[in-house]
C-alpha positions in Angstrom: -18.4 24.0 -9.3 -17.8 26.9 -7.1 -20.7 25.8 -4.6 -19.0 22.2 -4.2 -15.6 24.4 -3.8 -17.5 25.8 -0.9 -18.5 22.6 0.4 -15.3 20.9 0.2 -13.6 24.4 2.2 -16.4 23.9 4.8 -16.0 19.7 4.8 -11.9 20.3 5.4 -13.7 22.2 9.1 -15.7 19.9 9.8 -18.7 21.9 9.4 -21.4 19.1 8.9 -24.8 20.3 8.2 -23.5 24.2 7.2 -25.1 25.7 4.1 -21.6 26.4 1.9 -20.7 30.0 0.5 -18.9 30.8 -2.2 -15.8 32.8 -0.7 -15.3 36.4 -1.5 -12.2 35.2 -4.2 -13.9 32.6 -5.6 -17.4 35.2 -6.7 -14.4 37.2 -7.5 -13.0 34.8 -10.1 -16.4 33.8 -11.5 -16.6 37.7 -12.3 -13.4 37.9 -14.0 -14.3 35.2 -16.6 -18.0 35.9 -17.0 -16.4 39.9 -17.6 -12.8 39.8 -19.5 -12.8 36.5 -21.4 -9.6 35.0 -22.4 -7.8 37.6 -20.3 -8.7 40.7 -22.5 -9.1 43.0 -19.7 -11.2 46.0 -20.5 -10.4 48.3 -17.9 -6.9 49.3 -19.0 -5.9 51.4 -21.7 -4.5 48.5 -24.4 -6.8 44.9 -23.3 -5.5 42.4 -25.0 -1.9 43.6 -24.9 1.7 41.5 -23.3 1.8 43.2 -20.1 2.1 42.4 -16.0 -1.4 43.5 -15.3 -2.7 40.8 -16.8 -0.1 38.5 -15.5 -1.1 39.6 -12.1 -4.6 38.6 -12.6 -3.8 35.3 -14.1 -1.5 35.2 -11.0 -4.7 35.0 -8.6 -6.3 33.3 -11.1 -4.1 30.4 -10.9 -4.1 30.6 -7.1 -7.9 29.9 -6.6 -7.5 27.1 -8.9 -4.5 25.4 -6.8 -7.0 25.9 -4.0 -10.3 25.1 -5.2 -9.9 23.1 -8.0 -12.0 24.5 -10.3 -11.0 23.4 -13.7 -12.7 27.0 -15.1 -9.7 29.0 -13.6 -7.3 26.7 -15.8 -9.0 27.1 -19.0 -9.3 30.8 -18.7 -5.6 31.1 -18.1 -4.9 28.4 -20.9 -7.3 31.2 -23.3 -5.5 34.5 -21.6 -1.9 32.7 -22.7 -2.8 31.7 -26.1 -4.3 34.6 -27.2 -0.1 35.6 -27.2 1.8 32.2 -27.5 1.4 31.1 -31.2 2.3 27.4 -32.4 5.9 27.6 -32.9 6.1 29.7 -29.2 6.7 33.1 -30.6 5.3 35.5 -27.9 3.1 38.2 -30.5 3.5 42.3 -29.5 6.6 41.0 -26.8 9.3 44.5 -27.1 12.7 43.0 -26.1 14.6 46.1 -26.8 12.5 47.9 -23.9 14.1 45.2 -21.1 11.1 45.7 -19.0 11.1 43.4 -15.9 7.1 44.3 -16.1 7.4 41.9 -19.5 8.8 39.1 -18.0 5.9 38.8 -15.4 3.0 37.2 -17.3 5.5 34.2 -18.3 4.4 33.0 -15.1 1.0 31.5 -16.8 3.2 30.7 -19.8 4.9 28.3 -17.4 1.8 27.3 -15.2 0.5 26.0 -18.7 3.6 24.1 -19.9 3.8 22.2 -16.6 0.3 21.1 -17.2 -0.1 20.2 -20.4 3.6 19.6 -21.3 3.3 21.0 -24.6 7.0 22.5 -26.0 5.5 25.9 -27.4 5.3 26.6 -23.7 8.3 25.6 -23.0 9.9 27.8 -26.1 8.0 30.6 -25.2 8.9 30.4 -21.3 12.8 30.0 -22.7 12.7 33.7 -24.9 11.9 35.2 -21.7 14.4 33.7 -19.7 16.6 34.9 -22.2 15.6 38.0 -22.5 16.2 38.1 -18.7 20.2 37.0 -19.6 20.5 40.6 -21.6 19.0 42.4 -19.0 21.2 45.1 -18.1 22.3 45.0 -14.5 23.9 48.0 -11.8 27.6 47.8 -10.7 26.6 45.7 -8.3 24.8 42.9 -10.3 21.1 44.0 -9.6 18.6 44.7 -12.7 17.6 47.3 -14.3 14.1 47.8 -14.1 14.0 48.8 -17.8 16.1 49.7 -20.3 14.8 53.6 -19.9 16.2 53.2 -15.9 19.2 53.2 -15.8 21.1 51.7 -12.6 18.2 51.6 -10.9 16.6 49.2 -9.0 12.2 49.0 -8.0 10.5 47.0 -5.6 8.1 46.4 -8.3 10.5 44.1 -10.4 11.2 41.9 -7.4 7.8 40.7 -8.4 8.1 40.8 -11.9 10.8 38.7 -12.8 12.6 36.8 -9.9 9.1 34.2 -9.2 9.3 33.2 -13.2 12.9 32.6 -13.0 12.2 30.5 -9.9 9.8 28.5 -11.5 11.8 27.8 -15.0 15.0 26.9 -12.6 12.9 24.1 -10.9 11.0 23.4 -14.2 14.0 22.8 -16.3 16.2 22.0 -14.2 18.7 25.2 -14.2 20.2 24.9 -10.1 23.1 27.8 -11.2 20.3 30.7 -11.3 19.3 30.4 -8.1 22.1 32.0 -6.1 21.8 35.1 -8.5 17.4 34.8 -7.6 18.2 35.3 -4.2 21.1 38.0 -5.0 18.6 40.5 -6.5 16.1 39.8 -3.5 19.3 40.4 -0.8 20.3 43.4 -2.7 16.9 45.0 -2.3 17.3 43.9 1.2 20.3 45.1 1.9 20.1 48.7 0.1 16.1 49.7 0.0 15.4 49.0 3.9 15.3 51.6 6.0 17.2 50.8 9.3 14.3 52.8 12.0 11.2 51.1 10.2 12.0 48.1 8.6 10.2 49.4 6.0 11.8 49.5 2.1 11.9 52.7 -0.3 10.7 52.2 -3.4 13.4 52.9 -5.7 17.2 52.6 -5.4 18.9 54.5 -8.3 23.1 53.0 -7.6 24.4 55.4 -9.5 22.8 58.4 -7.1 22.4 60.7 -10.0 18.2 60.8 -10.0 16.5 63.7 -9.3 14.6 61.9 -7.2 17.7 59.7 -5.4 19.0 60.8 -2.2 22.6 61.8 -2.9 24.1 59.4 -0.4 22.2 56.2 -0.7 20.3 56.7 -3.9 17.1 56.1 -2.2 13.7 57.4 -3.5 11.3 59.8 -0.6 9.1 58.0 0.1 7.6 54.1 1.1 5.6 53.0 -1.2 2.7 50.7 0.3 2.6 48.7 -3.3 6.5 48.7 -3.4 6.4 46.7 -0.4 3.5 44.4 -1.3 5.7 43.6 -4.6 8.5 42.5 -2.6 6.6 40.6 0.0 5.0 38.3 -2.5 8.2 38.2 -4.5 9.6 36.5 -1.2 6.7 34.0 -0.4 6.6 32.8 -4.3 10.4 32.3 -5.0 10.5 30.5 -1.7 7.9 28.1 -3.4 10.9 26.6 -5.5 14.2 27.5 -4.4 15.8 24.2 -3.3 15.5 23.3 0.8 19.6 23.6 0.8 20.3 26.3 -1.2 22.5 28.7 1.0 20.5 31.7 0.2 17.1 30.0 1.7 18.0 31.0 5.3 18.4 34.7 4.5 15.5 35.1 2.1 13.3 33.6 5.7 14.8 36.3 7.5 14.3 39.0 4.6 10.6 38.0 4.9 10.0 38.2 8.4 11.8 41.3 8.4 9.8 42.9 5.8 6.2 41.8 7.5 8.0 42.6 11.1 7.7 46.2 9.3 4.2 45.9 7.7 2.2 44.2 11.1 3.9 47.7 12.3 2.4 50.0 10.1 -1.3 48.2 9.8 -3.8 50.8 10.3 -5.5 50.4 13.5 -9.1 51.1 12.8 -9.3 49.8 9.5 -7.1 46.6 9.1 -5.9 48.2 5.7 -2.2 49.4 4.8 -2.3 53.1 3.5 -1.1 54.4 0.2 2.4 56.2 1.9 2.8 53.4 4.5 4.3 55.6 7.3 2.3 58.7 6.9 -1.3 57.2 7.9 -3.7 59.8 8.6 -1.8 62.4 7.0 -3.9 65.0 4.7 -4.6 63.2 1.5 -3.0 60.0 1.9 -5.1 57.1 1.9 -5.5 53.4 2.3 -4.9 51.4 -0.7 -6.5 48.1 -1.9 -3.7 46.4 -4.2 -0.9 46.7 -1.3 -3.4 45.6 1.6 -4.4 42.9 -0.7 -0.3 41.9 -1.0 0.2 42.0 2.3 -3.0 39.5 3.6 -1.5 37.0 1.1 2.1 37.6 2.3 1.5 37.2 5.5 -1.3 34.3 5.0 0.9 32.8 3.1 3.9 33.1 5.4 2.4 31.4 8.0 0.8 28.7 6.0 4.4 27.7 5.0 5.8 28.3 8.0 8.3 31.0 7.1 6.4 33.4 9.9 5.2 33.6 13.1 1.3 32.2 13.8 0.7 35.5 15.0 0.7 36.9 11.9 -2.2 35.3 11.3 -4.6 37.4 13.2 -3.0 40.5 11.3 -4.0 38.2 8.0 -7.3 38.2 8.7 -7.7 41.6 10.1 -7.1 43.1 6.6 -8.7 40.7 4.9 -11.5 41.3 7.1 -10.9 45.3 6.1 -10.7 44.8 2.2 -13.8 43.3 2.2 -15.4 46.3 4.2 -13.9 48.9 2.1 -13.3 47.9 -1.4 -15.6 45.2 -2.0 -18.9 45.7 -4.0 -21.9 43.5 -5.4 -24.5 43.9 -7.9 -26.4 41.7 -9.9 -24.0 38.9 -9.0 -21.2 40.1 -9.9 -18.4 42.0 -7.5 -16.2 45.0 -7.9 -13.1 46.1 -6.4 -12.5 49.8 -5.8 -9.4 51.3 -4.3 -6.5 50.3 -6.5 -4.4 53.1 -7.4 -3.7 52.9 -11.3 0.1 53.3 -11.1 3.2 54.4 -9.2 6.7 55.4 -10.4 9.4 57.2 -11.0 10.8 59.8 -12.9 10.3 58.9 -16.5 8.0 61.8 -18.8 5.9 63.1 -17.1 8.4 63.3 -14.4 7.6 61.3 -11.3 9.3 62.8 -8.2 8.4 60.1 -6.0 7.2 62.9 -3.4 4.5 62.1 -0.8 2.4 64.6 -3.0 3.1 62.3 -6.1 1.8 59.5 -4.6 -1.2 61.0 -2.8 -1.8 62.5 -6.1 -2.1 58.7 -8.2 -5.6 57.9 -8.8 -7.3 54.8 -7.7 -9.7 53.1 -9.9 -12.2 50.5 -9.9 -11.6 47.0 -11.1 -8.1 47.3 -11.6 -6.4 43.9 -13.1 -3.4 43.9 -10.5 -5.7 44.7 -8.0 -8.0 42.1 -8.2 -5.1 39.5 -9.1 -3.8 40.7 -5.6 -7.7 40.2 -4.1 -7.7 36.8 -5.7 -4.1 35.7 -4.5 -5.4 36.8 -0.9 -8.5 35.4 -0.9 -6.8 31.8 -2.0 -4.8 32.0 0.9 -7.6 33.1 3.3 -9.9 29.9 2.0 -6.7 28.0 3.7 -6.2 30.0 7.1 -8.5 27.9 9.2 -6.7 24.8 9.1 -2.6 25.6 8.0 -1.8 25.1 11.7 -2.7 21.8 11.9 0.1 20.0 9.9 2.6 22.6 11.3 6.3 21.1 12.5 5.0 17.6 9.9 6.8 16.4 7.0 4.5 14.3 4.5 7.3 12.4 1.8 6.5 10.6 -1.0 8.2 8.2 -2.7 10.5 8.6 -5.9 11.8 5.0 -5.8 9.7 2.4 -5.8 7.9 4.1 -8.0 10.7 6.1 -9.8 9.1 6.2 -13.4 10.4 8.9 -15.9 9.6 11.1 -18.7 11.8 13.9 -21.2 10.7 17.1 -20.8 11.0 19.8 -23.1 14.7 20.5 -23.3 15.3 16.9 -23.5 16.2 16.1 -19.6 15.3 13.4 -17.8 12.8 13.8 -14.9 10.6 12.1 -12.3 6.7 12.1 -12.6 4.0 9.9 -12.1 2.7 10.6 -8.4 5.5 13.3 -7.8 4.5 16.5 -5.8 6.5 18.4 -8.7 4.3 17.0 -11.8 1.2 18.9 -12.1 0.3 16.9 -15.3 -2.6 14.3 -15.3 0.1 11.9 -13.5 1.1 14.2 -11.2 0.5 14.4 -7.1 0.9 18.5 -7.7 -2.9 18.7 -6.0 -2.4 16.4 -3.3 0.6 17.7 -2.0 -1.4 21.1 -2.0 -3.8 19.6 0.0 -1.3 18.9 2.8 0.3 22.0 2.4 -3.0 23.8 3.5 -3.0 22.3 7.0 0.8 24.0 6.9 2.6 20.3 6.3 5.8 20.3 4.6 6.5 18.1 1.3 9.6 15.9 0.3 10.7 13.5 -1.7 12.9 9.8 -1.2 14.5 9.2 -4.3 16.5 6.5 -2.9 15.5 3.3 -0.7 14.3 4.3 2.4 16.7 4.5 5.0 15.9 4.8 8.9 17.4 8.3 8.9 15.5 9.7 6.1 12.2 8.0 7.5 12.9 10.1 11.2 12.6 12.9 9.3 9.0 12.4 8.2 5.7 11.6 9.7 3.7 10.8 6.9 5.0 8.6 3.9 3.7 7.7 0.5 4.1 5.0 -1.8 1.8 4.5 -4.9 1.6 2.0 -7.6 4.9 0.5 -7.8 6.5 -0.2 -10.9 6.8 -2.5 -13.2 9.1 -3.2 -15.9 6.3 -2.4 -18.7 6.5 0.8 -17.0 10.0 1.6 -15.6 12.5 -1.0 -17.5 14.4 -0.8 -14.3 11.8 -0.8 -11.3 13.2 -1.1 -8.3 11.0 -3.8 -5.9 10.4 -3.7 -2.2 12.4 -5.8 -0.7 13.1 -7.2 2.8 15.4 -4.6 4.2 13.4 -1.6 2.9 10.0 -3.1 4.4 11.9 -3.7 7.8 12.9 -0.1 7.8 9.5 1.4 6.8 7.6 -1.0 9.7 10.4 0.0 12.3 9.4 3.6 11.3 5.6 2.8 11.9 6.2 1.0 15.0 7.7 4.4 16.5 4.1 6.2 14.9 4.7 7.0 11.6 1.7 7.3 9.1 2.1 5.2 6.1 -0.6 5.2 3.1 -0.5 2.5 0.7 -1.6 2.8 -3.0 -1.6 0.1 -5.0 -3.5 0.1 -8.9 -4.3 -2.3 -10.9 -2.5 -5.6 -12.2 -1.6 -3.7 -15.7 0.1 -0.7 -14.3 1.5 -2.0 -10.6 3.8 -4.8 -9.0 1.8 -6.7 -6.4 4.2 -9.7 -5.2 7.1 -8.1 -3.5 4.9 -4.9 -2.6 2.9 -7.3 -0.5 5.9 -8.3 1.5 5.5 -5.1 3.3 1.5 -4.3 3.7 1.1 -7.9 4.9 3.3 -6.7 8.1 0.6 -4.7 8.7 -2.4 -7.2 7.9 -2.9 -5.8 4.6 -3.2 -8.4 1.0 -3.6 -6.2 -2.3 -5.0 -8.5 -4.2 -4.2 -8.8 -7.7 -7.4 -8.5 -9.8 -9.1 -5.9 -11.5 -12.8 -4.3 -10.1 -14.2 -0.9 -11.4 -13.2 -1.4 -14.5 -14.5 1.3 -16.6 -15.4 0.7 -19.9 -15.7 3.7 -22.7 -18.3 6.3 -20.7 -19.5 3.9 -18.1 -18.3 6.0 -15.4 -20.2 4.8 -12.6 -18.7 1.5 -12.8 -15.8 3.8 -11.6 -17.5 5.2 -8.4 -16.9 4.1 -4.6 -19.0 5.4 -2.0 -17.0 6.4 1.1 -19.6 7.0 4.1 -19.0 9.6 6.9 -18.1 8.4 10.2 -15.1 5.8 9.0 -12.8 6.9 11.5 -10.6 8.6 8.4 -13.2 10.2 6.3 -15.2 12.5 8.5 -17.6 13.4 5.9 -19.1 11.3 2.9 -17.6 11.4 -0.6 -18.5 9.7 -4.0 -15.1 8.9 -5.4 -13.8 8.1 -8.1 -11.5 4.8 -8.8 -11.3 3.6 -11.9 -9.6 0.1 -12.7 -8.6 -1.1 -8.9 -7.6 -4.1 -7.2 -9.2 -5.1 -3.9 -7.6 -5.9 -0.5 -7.9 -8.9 1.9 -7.2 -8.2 5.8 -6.4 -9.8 8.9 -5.3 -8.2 12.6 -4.2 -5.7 12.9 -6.0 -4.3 9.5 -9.3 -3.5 9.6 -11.8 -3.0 6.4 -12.6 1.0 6.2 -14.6 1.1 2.8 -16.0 -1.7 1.2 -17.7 -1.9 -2.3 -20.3 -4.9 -2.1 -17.7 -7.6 -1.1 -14.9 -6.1 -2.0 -12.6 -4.1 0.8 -11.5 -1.2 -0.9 -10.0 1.1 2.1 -8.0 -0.5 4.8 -6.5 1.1 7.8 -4.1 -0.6 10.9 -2.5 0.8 13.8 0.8 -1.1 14.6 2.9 -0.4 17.3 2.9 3.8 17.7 2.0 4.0 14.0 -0.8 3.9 11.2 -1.1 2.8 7.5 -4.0 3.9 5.3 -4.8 1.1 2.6 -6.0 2.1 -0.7 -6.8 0.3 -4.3 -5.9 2.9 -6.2 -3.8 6.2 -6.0 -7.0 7.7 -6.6 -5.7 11.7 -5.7 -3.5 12.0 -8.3 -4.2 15.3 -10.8 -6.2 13.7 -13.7 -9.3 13.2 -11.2 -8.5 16.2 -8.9 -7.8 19.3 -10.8 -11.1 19.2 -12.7 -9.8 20.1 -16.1 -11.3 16.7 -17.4 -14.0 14.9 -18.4 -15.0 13.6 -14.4 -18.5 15.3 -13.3 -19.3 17.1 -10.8 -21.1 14.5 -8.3 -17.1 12.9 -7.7 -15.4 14.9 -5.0 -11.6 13.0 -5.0 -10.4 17.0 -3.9 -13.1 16.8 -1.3 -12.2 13.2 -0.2 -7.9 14.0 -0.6 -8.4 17.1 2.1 -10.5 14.3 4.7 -7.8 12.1 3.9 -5.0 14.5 4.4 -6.5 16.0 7.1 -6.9 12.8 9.1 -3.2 11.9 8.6 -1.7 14.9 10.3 -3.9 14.4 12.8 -2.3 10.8 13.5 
């Protein structure tokens, strides 16, 4: 699976005839399940004990699964949450009277896993921590506690640890009021932690000024803390995943982001590409560069650019420390790789006291294998698999549609919500993979959940519609209809890039959907081929050949239970299956629309947590696609 993960990375460049490579994160992940099964991580003190470390890990985990879909990563963090979350979604060992932000962390996975498989013990375990996350106590000025046992004081470190999960349950359950007060603990660190000269952020800020360690005017700990800073910078690339395009906040958290990696590009280490442990005190006696923050900050600013929150040049710093990590910390032996260079921890005061000095921090140990180290390695190297083609989509909006197709399902709480080829759903129905696979050639996703209108249209280059409904399906479907196909062929006209999916008689409306691809030349025709019958899987299969002027490169696909298309000028066959015209494509006017029988990308034969083998490459085939369509 990893080899074909290879190939498909490769195929995306069009690297024809290359022998693939596993990449450095995806060895990396193969080691982490062949070594700590189910999560139970045997280099720290307590394996197999509630803590961020291992949510770290399952962190990166989950990353090289969004990019290479290998179903392996999602069972091993489906084991590593389960091994905690018991049937009626009681989290076993969790400490609420310690009101640790590190705690909160691994409900990350909790949630990854509830979005996947829908099942409410996730949900109820998710909910108890954002709970616990309501009795947090909070400084004068409304910013967490770290713990209980830190009083008034705010860390870099719980940017990281709680703010991305309560992202991620405001968009999965639908709770819009958190997000302001998200962005307010970010803006405070901001706005209190950064030092004005440097850009560069302190590691502790104690309000109260009444540490030891705080300065007595701005409460600030000595010292910057290169992990501190790595905390904060992911903190800002993740929440930015799912805090809503208009919130007010969005804006500033962009600019806190390219303020902070402003500072870190800065304060790279020349020579070595790597980010030392005391960021602005390279080179002096006994400090030393570090592998956990130069691992943050390749994904921060990979990342960054991918999604367009900072400059391409920040690219070339990306891949400079990747490039370094590799040199420095990376080891293999018998198959298997190591990562050296994480120092084990970083704090302060607490017993033993922790001054926060540039002799404490020299003094912190690195060790090898480190969980949150090589979550870090495996969040970077995700990214890194993506680098070579994020600027191709750049400036492009790919939107899918959320009305003719406008099917919905109650989640967990009992709200209603969209699925069924949404980029939201990453269940089986879900278009959660696909609109990854823009996102790695750095397009941008959105959804119309009305009819289209010319204005929403001008803001999109690429638009989607799949299987449209039917009443058996959505008791109140909403049809295409004359003024909605107008609009969408206007939009083409001018050069938009327009893929069709139809399905199969039994699960999509053919009749009024027609009205629009036969502008274009394009008849779906209402019948059923590759039906698949029990196991008969290849009845399923399509063969796409290279050289079709969309797919570059050849793929064995996977349709199961299709119709078939007829076309006349301007549409011309792409694939065809004996007689049968599976894959259509047209240019009209400026524009282009992709036919298809079947929305054949969607998660279920994508994400390779099924039953599909190997031989069908859909991912392989959705990243030509995609690819193609930005190119347009």
């Amino acid at each position: 699976m990893r080899f074909l993960a290879g190939l498909l990375v490769l195929g995306c460049l069009g690297a024809q005839g290359m022998v693939a490579q596993e990449s450095p994160s995806q060895k990396m992940a193969a080691t982490v399940i062949a070594e700590w099964p189910a999560g139970v991580i045997t280099t720290t003190g307590h394996p197999a004990t509630w803590g961020y470390e291992e949510g770290v890990l399952l962190d990166g985990m989950a990353a090289e699964w969004h990019t290479t879909a290998d179903g392996q990563d999602f069972h091993y963090i489906k084991a590593a949450v389960d091994k905690y979350v018991t049937a009626d979604g009681t989290i076993t060992g969790y400490k609420p009277e310690a009101h640790s932000l590190d705690n909160i962390e691994l409900g990350r996975a909790v949630l990854l896993v509830y979005r996947v498989t829908q099942q409410p013990k996730y949900y109820k375990a998710a909910k108890f921590l954002h709970d616990q996350l309501e009795a947090q106590p909070r400084t004068a000025s409304g910013g967490y506690w770290h713990k209980q046992i830190y009083p008034n004081q705010m860390w870099l470190d719980g940017a990281y640890m709680a703010e991305p999960f309560r992202a991620a349950y405001a968009a999965t359950f639908h709770e819009s009021g958190d997000f302001a007060d998200i962005a307010k603990q970010l803006l405070l660190m901001d706005a209190h932690m950064r030092e004005p000269k440097t850009g560069l952020m302190r590691h502790g800020w104690d309000e109260s000024e009444k540490m030891p360690w705080a300065n007595p005017q701005t409460g600030l700990s000595p010292e910057v803390w290169g992990r501190a800073m790595g905390w904060y910078a992911m903190a800002l690339v993740d929440v930015l995943d799912w805090l809503p395009q208009d919130q007010p906040q969005r804006p500033e958290l962009v600019a806190a982001l390219n303020r902070t990696m402003a500072a870190v590009v800065k304060y790279q280490d020349a020579k070595t590409g790597l980010w030392w442990q005391v960021m602005d005190k390279g080179g002096k006696a006994g400090n030393y560069t570090e592998a956990s923050d130069s691992c943050m900050f390749v994904y921060a600013l990979a990342k960054g650019v991918r999604m367009g929150y900072l400059p391409q040049a920040d690219e070339v710093s990306a891949r400079r420390g990747w490039d370094g990590v590799q040199k420095a910390f990376v080891t293999t032996a018998d198959g298997k790789m190591a990562l050296s260079g994480t120092v084990a921890v970083g704090g302060l005061g607490g017993k033993p006291y922790r001054s926060g000095s540039y002799d404490y921090y020299i003094g912190e140990k690195t060790r090898v294998n480190d969980a949150k180290g090589i979550g870090a390695f495996l969040l970077a190297g995700s990214e890194m698999e993506q680098a070579s083609t994020e600027a191709l989509g750049q400036g492009k909006t790919v939107l899918v549609d959320a009305w003719f197709n406008s099917q919905t399902r109650q989640n967990a709480v009992g709200q209603t919500e969209l699925f069924h080829y949404k980029w939201d759903d990453d269940s089986n129905s879900g278009f959660a993979f696909f609109g990854r696979v823009f996102q790695r050639y750095g397009a941008k996703l959105a959804t119309e959940k009305t009819a289209p209108t010319a204005a929403d249209l001008k803001k999109a280059q690429i638009y989607i519609l799949a299987s449209p409904d039917i009443p058996s399906k959505n008791p109140n479907p909403h049809y295409m209809d004359e003024e909605s196909g107008k609009v969408i062929a206007d939009w083409v006209k001018r050069g938009g890039v327009l893929l069709l999916m139809e399905n199969d008689g039994p699960n999509a409306e053919f009749e009024h959907f027609n009205t629009l691809s036969e502008r274009f030349g394009i008849h779906f025709n209402q019948v059923l081929v590759n039906h698949v019958v029990g196991d008969d899987l290849p009845a399923g299969e399509l063969e796409i050949p290279a050289g079709t002027g969309v797919f570059e490169h050849p793929h064995l696909a996977y349709m199961k239970d299709t119709c078939t298309i007829s076309v006349k000028g301007p549409a011309k066959a792409v694939v065809t299956k004996g007689s049968d015209v599976m894959i259509a494509v047209a240019r009209y006017g400026k524009g282009t629309v992709f036919a298809v029988v079947d929305p054949w990308v969607y998660n279920e034969y994508v994400d390779r947590r099924n039953h599909l083998p190997e031989k069908y490459d859909n991912l392989a085939g959705a990243i030509d696609l995609a690819g193609w369509a930005v190119r347009q």
